[in-house]
C-alpha positions in Angstrom: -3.7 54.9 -6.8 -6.9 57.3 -7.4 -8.3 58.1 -10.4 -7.6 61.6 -9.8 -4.0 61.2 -8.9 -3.8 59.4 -12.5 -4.8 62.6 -14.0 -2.3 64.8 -12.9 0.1 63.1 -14.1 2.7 64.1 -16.7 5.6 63.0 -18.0 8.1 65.9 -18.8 10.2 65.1 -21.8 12.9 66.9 -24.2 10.9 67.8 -27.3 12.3 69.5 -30.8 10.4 71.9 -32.3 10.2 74.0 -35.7 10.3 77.9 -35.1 7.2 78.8 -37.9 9.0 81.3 -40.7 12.5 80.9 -40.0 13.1 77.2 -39.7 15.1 77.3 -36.6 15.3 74.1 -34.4 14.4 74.4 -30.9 14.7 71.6 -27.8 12.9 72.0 -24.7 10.4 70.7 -22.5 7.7 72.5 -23.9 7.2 75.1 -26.5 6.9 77.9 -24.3 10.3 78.2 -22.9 11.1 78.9 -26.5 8.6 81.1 -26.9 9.9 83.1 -24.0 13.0 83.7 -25.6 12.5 84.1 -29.1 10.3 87.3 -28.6 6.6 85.3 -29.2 7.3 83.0 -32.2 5.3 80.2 -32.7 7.0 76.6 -32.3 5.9 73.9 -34.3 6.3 70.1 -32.3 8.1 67.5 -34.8 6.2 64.6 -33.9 8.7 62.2 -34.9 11.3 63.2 -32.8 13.1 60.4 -30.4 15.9 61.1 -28.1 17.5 57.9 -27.9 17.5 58.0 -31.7 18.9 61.7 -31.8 21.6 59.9 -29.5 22.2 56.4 -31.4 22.5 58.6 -34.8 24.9 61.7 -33.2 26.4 61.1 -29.5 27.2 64.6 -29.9 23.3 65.2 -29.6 24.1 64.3 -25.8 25.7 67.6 -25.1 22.8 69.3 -26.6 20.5 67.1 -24.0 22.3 68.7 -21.4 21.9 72.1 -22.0 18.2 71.5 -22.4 17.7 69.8 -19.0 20.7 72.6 -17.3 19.0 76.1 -18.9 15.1 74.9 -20.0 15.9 75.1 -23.8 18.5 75.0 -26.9 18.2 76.4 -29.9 20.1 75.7 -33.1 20.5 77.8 -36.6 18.2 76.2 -39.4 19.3 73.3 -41.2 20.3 73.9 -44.9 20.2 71.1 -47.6 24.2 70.2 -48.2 24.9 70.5 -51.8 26.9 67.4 -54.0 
């Protein structure tokens, strides 16, 4: 392989993301397509986000992962602490 073949290339992956003011949770491939939809907001990337552990701790999570890869994007109500 050339150097410059190793330069374009990119791994595509199913990222979460923080929309900036409300707290909704966002999965795509890249902030944009969220951006697109949500009128402009900003999308904060959480970092620590794993797939296969969103899966191992929810299998439900799965059916989320589908949408993303089927429409581009997902996005979910903000989380609220659960009271005791």
């Amino acid at each position: 392989m050339s150097r410059g073949y190793l330069r374009h290339w990119v791994v595509h992956r199913v990222q979460k993301f923080v929309e900036v003011g409300s707290g909704r949770i966002g999965y795509a491939m890249a902030a944009t397509a969220l951006s697109d939809v949500s009128n402009g907001a900003k999308w904060n990337p959480d970092p620590s986000f794993n797939v296969a552990d969103a899966i191992l701790a929810d299998p439900e999570f799965a059916s989320v992962l589908k949408v993303v890869l089927r429409d581009g994007h997902v996005m979910v109500p903000a989380l609220k602490a659960k009271g005791k």
